[in-house]
C-alpha positions as CSV (number, residue, x, y, z in Angstrom):
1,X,188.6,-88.3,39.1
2,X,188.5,-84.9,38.9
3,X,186.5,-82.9,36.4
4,X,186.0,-79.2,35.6
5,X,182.6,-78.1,34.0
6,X,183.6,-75.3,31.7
7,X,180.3,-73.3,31.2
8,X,179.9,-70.1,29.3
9,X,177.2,-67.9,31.6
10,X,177.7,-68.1,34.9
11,X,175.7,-71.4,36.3
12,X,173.1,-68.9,38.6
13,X,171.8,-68.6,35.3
14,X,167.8,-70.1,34.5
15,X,167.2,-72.7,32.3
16,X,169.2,-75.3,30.2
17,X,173.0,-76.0,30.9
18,X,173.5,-73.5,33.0
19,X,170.6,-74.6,36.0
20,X,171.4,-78.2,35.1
21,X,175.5,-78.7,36.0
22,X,175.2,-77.2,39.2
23,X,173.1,-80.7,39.9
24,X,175.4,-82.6,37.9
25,X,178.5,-81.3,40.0
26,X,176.1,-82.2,43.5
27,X,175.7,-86.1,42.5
28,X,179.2,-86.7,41.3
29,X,180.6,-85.4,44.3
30,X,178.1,-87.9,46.0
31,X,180.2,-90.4,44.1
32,X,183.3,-89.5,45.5
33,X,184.5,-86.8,42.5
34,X,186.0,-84.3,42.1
35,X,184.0,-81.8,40.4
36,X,184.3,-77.9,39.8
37,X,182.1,-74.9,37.9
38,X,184.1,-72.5,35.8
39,X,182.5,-69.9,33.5
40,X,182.9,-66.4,32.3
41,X,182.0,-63.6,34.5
42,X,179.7,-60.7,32.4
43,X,182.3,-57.7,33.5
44,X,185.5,-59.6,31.9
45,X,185.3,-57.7,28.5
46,X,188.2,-56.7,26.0
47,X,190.9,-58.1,28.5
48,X,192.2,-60.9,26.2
49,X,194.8,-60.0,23.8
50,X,196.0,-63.5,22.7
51,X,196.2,-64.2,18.6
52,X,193.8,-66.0,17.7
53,X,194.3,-69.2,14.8
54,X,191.9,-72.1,14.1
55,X,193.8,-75.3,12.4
56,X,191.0,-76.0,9.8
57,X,190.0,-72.3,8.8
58,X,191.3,-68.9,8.1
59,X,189.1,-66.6,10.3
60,X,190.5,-63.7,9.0
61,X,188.4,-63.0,6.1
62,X,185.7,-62.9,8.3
63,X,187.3,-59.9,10.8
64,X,185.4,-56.8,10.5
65,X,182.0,-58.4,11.0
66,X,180.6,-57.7,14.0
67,X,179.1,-60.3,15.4
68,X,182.7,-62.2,14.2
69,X,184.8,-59.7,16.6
70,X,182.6,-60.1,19.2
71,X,183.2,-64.0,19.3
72,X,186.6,-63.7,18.8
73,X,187.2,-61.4,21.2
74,X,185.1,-63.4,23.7
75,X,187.1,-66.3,22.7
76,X,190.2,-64.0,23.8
77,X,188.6,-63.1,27.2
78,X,187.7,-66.7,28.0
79,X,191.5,-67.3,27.7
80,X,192.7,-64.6,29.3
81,X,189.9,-65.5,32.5
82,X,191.1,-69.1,32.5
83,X,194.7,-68.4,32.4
84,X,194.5,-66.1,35.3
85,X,191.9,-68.4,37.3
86,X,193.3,-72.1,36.3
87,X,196.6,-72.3,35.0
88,X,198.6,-74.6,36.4
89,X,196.0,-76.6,37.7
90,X,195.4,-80.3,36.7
91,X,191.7,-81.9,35.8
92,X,191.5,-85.6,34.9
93,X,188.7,-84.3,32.2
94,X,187.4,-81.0,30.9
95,X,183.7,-80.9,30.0
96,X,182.8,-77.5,28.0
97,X,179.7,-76.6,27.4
98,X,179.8,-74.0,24.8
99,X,182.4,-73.7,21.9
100,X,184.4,-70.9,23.0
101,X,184.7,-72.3,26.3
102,X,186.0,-75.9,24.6
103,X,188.6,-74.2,22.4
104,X,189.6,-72.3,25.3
105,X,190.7,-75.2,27.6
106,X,192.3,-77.3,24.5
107,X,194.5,-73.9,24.3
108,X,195.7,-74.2,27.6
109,X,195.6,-77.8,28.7
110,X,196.4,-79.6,25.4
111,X,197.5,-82.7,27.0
112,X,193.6,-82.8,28.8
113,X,190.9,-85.0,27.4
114,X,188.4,-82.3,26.2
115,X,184.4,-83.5,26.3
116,X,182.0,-80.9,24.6
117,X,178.5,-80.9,24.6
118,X,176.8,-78.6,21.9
119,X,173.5,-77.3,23.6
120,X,172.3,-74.8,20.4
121,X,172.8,-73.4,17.2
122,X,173.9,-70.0,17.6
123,X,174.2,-69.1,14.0
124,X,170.7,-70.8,13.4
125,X,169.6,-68.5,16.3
126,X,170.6,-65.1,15.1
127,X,169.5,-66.1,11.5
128,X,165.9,-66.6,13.1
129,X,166.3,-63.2,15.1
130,X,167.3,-61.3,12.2
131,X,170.7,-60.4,13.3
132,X,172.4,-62.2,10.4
133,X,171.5,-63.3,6.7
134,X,171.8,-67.0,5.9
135,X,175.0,-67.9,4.1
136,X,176.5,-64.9,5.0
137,X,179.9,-64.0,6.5
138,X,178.8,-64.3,10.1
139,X,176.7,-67.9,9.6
140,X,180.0,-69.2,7.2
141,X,182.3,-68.2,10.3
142,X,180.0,-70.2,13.2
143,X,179.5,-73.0,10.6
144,X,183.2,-73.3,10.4
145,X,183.7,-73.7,14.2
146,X,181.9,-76.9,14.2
147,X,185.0,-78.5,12.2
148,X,187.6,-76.8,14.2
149,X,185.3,-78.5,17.6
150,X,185.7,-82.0,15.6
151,X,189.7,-81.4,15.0
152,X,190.4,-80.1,18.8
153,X,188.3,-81.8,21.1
154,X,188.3,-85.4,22.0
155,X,184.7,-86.4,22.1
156,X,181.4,-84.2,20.6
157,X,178.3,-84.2,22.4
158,X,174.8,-83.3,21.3
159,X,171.4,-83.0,23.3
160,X,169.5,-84.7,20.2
161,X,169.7,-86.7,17.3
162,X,167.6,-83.8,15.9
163,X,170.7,-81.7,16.6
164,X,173.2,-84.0,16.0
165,X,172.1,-84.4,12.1
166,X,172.2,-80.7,11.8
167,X,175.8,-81.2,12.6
168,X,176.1,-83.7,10.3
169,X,176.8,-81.7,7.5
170,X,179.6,-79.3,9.0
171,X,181.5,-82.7,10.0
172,X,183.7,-85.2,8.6
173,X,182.7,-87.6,10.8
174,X,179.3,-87.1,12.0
175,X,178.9,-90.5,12.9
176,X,180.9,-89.9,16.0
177,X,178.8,-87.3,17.9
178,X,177.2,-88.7,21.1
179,X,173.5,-87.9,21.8
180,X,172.7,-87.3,25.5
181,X,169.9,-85.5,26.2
182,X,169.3,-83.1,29.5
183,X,168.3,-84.6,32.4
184,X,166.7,-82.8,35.2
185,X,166.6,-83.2,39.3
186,X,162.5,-84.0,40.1
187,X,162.8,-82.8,43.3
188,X,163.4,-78.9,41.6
189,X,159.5,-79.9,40.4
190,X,156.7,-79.9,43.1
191,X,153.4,-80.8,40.9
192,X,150.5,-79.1,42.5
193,X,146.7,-80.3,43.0
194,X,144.5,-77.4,41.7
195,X,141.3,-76.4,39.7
196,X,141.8,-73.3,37.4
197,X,138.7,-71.6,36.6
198,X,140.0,-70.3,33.7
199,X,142.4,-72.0,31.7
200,X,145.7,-70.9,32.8
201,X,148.1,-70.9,29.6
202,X,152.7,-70.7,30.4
203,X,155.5,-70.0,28.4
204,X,158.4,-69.7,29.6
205,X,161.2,-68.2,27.2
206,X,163.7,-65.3,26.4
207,X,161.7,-63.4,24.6
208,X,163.3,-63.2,20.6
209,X,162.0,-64.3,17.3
210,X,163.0,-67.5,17.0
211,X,160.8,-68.6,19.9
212,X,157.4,-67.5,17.8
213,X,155.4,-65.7,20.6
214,X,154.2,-63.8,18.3
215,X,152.5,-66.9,16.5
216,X,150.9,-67.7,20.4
217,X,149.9,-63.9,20.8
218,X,147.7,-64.0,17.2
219,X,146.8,-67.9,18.6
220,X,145.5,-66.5,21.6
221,X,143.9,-63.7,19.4
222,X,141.7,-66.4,17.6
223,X,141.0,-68.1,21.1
224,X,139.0,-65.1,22.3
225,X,137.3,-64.4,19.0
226,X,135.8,-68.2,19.4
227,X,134.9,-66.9,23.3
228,X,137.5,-69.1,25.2
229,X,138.5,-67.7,28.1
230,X,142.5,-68.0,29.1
231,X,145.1,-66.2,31.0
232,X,148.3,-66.0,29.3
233,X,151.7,-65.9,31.4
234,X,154.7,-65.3,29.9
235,X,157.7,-66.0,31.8
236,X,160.7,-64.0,30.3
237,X,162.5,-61.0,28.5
238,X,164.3,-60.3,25.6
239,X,165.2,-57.5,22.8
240,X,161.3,-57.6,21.6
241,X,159.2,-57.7,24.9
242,X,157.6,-54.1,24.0
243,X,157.0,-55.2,20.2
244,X,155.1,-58.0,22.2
245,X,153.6,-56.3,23.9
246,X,152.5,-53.9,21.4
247,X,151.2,-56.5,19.2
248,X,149.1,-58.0,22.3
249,X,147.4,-54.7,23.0
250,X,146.6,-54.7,19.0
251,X,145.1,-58.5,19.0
252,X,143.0,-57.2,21.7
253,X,144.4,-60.0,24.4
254,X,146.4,-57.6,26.2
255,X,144.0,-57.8,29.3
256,X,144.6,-61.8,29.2
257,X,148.0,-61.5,29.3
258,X,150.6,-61.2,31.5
259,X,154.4,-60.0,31.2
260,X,156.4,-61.4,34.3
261,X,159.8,-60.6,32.6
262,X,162.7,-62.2,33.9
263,X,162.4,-65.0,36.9
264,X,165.2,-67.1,38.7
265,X,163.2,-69.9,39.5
266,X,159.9,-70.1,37.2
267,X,159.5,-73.8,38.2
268,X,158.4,-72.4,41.7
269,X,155.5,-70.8,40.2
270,X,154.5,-73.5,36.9
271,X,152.4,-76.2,38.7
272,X,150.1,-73.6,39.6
273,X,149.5,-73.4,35.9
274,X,147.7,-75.9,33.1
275,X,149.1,-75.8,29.8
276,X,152.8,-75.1,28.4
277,X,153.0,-73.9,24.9
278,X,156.3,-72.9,23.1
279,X,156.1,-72.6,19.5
280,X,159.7,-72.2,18.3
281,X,160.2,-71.3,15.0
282,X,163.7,-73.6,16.0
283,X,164.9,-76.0,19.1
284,X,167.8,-77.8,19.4
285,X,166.2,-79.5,22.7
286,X,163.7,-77.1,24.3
287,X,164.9,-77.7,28.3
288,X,161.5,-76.4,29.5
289,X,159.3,-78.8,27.6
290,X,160.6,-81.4,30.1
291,X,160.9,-79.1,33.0
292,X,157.1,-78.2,32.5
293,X,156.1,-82.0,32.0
294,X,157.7,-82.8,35.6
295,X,155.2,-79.8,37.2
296,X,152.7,-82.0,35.4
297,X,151.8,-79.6,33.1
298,X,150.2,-80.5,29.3
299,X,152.7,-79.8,26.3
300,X,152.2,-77.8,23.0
301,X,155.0,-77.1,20.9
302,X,156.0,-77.1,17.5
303,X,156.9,-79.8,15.0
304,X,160.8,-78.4,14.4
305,X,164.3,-79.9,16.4
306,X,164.4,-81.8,19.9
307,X,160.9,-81.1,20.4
308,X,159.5,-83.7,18.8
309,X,161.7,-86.3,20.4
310,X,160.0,-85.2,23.8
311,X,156.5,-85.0,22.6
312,X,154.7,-87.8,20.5
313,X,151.5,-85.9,19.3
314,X,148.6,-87.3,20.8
315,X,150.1,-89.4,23.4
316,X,151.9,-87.0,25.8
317,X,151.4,-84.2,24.0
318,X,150.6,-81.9,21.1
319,X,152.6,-81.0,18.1
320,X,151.5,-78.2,15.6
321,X,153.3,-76.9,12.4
322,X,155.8,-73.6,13.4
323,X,154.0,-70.6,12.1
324,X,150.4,-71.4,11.8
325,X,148.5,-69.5,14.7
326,X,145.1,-71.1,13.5
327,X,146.8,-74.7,14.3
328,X,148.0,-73.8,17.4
329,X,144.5,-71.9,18.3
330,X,142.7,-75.4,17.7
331,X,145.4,-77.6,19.8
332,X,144.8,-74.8,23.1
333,X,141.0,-74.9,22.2
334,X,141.3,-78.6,22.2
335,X,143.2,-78.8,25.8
336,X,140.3,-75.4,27.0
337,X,137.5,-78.1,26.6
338,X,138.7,-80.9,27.9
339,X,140.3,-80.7,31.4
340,X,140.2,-84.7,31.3
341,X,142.5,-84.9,28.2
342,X,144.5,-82.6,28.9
343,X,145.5,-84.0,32.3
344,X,145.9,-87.8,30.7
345,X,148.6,-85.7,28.1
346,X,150.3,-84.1,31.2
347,X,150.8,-87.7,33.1
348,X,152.1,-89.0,30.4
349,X,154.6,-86.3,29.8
350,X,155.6,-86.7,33.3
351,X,155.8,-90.3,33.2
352,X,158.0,-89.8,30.2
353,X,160.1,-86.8,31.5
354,X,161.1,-88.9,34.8
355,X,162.6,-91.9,32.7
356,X,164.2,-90.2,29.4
357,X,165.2,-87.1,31.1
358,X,166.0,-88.1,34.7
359,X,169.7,-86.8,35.8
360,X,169.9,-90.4,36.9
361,X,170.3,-91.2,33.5
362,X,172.6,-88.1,32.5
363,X,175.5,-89.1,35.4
364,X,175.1,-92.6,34.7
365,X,175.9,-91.6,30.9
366,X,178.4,-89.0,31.6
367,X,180.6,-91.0,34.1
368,X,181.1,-94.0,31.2
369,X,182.2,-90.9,28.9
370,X,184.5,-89.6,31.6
371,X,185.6,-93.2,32.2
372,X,186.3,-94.3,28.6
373,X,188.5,-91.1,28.3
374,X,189.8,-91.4,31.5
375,X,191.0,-94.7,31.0
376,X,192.3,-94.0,27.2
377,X,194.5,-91.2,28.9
378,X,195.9,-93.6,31.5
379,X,196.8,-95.9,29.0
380,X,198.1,-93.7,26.7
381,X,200.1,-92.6,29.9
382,X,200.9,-95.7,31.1
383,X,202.9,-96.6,27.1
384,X,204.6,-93.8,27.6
385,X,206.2,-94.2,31.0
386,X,207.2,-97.8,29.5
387,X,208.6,-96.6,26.9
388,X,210.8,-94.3,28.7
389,X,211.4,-96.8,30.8
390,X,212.9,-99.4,27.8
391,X,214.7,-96.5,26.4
392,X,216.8,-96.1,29.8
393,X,217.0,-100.0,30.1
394,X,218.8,-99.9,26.6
């Protein structure tokens, strides 16, 4: 079988979809399939001049927006890049792994089965980073491309069932959505045996609103104040890295703290550290949760999204309400004091992360959805040709 991942950043990309396919693609092709990467190079911009209609909405009222043109003049570009690239080609199955990239590939191979897996909510996202207002033009527009997804494509795809109710309500059959989470190669994670002095605190994130650094930053602040001592790494960058940093130099934890900004591979350098704290204001999934429990790492996030289907409070890790520094202060204080604990919450989260999230799991789940579509396609294909066939015999 032969199957085209249709990514939107290019898969050198860190984190999330766009580390994990390239692994996907390496096992399949163990199996014997056919498997390629296709995504959207950054310098293709305003090259697409296609007209652009949806079948269940008018986007037009929306034009003039601009985080509307933007999208749908991606949306042209993708075209435009995949017509030039892979028309005339023939896949077995397309698996997309962003909207514009699934409408894309229905456009120009309707007759292919079309798989796509929704990774994020984009319009949640730029509601959280103050680049839109909720309910307005911009969120209605993204909301309506989940129902143009369900009409094109022919199977949906969440990461979790956190996720996957989200969508329920922009659906008309929500019911249908498939839930498989990330799964992750262990041998990307080398835990490492070592004693930190101090307690050496990670995040690893792009660095915008929605991910609530500042809530760890004013956490931290309270930390010192009770006379913990911590190093704080944060792995990332992103639109408010000076207001970051700004704010850590006011908290007085600036000389704790460390900016790395962007890194390739930041699972080289996490099992050197002790504790990984994200606390999202929103996750769909949160990919480096499991990433940082396979370096054997101890978990703090936030009680919001996927995250809470990774991390059961108490057991392999610790959960706090999003934006309440003092909360967060006491789970780090808890994890400063007792090395013992904190390692018993980072086994667990290992032992968890290698069975839930193992890419095992993920091709064994994918290949029965390529199969099942596969195999409806064939059929389908197979009726046809008899048909044809008793036409000419009558």
């Amino acid at each position: 079988m032969n199957v085209l991942q249709a990514l939107f950043f290019p898969p050198e990309q860190p984190g999330g979809v766009s580390s994990m396919v390239p692994y996907i693609r390496e096992r399949f092709r163990k199996l014997g399939w056919e498997m390629e990467l296709f995504s959207l190079p950054k310098r293709i911009r305003n090259k697409g001049q296609d007209t652009i209609e949806f079948d269940t909405f008018d986007w037009q009222p929306f034009a003039g927006n601009a985080i509307v043109d933007k999208y749908i003049q991606t949306l042209k570009d993708y075209i435009w890049w995949t017509n030039l690239r892979l028309k005339g080609n023939k896949f077995d199955i397309i698996h997309a792994h962003h909207p514009i990239a699934a409408l894309a590939m229905k456009r120009i191979f309707p007759d292919t089965p079309v798989v796509m897996t929704i990774h994020s909510s984009y319009e949640r996202e730029l509601i959280l980073n103050g680049k839109i207002q909720e309910n307005g033009p911009e969120h209605r527009f993204l909301r309506s491309i989940y129902g143009e997804l369900e009409r094109k494509v022919d199977r949906l795809l969440t990461v979790s069932h956190s996720f996957s109710r989200y969508l329920s309500s922009y659906l008309q059959v929500p019911e249908a959505v498939g839930v498989i989470p990330n799964g992750y190669d262990e041998r990307r994670f080398k835990p490492i045996a070592h004693e930190n002095e101090v307690t050496q605190l990670v995040t690893i994130c792009r660095l915008v609103p929605a991910k609530g650094i500042d809530i760890l930053l004013r956490a931290c602040a309270e930390l010192q104040r009770s006379g913990h001592k911590f190093v704080l790494h944060i792995i990332g960058d992103g639109p408010i890295r000076e207001e970051l940093e700004t704010l850590a130099q006011q908290l007085g934890i600036y000389e704790n703290t460390i900016f790395y900004g962007y890194m390739l591979h930041p699972e080289e350098l996490m099992p050197f550290f002790d504790v990984f704290v994200l606390p999202s204001r929103a996750e769909s999934f949160g990919s480096v949760f499991a990433e940082a429990a396979l370096c054997l790492l101890s978990l703090v996030g936030t009680d919001v999204g996927g995250i809470p289907e990774q991390i059961e409070n108490g057991v392999n890790g610790l959960l706090v309400p999003p934006e309440n520094p003092a909360a967060l202060a006491e789970a780090l204080e808890t994890l400063i004091q007792d090395p013992h604990y904190r390692y018993e919450l980072a086994r667990a989260a290992s032992n968890k992360a290698k069975k839930a999230y193992s890419l095992n799991r993920v091709i064994s789940e994918l290949k029965k959805v390529y199969l099942d579509l596969g195999a409806s396609e064939l059929a389908a294909s197979e009726e046809w040709e008899q048909e044809e066939q008793s036409k000419e015999e009558e």
